[in-house]
Structure formats: C-alpha cells, structure tokens
C-alpha positions in Angstrom: 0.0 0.0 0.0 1.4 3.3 -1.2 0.9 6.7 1.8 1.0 10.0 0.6 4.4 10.7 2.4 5.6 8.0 -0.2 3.8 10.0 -3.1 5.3 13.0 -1.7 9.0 11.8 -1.7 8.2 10.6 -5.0 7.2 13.7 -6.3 10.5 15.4 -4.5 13.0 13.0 -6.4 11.6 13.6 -9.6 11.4 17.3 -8.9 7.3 17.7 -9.3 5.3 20.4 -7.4 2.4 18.3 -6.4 -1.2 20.4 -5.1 -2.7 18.0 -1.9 -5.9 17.1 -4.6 -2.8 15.6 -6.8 -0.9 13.7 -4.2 -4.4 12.3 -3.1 -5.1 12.0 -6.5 -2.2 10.5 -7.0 -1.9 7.9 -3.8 -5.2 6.3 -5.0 -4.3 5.9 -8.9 -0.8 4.2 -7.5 -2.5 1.7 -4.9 -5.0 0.7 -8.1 -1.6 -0.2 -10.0 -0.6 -2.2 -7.1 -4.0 -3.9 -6.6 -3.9 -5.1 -10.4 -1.0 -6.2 -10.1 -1.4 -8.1 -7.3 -4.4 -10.0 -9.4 -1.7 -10.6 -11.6 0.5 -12.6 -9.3 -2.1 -14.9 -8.8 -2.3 -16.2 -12.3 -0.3 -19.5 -12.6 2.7 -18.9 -15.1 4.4 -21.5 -14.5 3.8 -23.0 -18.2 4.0 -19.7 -20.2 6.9 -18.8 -21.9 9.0 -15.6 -21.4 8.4 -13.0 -23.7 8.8 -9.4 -24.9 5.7 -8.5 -26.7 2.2 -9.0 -25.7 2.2 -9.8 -29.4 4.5 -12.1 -31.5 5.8 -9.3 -34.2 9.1 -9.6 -36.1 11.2 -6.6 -37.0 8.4 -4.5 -38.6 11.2 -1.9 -39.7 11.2 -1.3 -43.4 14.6 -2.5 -45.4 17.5 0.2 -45.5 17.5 0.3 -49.6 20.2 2.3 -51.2 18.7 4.3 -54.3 19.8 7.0 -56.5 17.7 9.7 -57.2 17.6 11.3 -60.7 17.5 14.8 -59.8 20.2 15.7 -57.9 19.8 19.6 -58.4 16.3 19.4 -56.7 17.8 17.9 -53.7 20.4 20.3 -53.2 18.6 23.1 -53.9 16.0 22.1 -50.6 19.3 22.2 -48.4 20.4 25.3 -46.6 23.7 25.9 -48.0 24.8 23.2 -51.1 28.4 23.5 -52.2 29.2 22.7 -55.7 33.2 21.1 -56.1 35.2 19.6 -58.5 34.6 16.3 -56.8 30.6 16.4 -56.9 27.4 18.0 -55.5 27.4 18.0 -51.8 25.5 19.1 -48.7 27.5 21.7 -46.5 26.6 20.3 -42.5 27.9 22.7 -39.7 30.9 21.1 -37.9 30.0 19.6 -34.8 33.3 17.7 -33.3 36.6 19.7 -32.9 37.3 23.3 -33.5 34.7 26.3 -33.3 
C-alpha cells in the first residue's frame, strides 16, 4: 500500500510540485496499480513462456535500400547551404566535433 508521504517523496526525487488534490489523487491511482498487479500474481505462469511483446511481431522496420535519385539539383537546392566542387554536389553540414 502506497501513503502519501511515499507520493510525496516521489514527487520530491523527480522534482514535481504536487497540489494536496494531486498527491491524493495520486496515492489512490498508484494503490489501483498495485492492486492489479497483485491479481496478476495470482495467475499461474508456470507454463508460459518468457516474452517481450504482448504480441508475437518480427522486425516490422522497413529495409534500408540504397537508391539514387535522378535529380540531384532538386535535392540540393532544398538544403540550406549546397556546395558545388570539382569532386561532386554536396551538402555543407555545420561542424560539430573539434574546432569552433
């Protein structure tokens, strides 16, 4: 059973300014967690298998496909600053590591 001085420490670590209608709110929502989970530890597990989804899915990701794109010259001219060089069309990226 949660107390509100437990909601209230809670609330401290994690830095929240709680109103008393909050940490009552609050106390009672957290005890209803508890209780269902409590029904939960009376199921018998002992034959079902560990998993990691309530749902058997495989990587539902989309394949990382490399493909050129005809227009290059609409590409670069959506970025912010293209540079042009002898060695090709490229986007110019703000440097990030090293340096100012």
């Amino acid at each position: 059973m949660i107390d509100r001085e437990q909601v209230q420490k809670v609330a401290h670590l994690a830095r929240l300014e709680l109103t008393p209608a909050e940490e009552a709110k609050f106390t009672t929502q957290l005890n209803g967690i508890l209780d269902y989970f409590e029904q939960l530890s009376e199921l018998d597990t002992t034959h079902v298998a560990p998993t990691t989804r309530a749902i058997d899915m495989s990587n539902i990701t989309r394949p990382d496909n490399l493909e050129t794109y005809a227009d290059r010259s609409q590409i670069l001219a959506s970025a912010p600053d293209p540079e042009e060089t002898a060695q090709g069309e490229f986007f110019k990226v703000p440097k990030i590591i090293g340096g100012e």
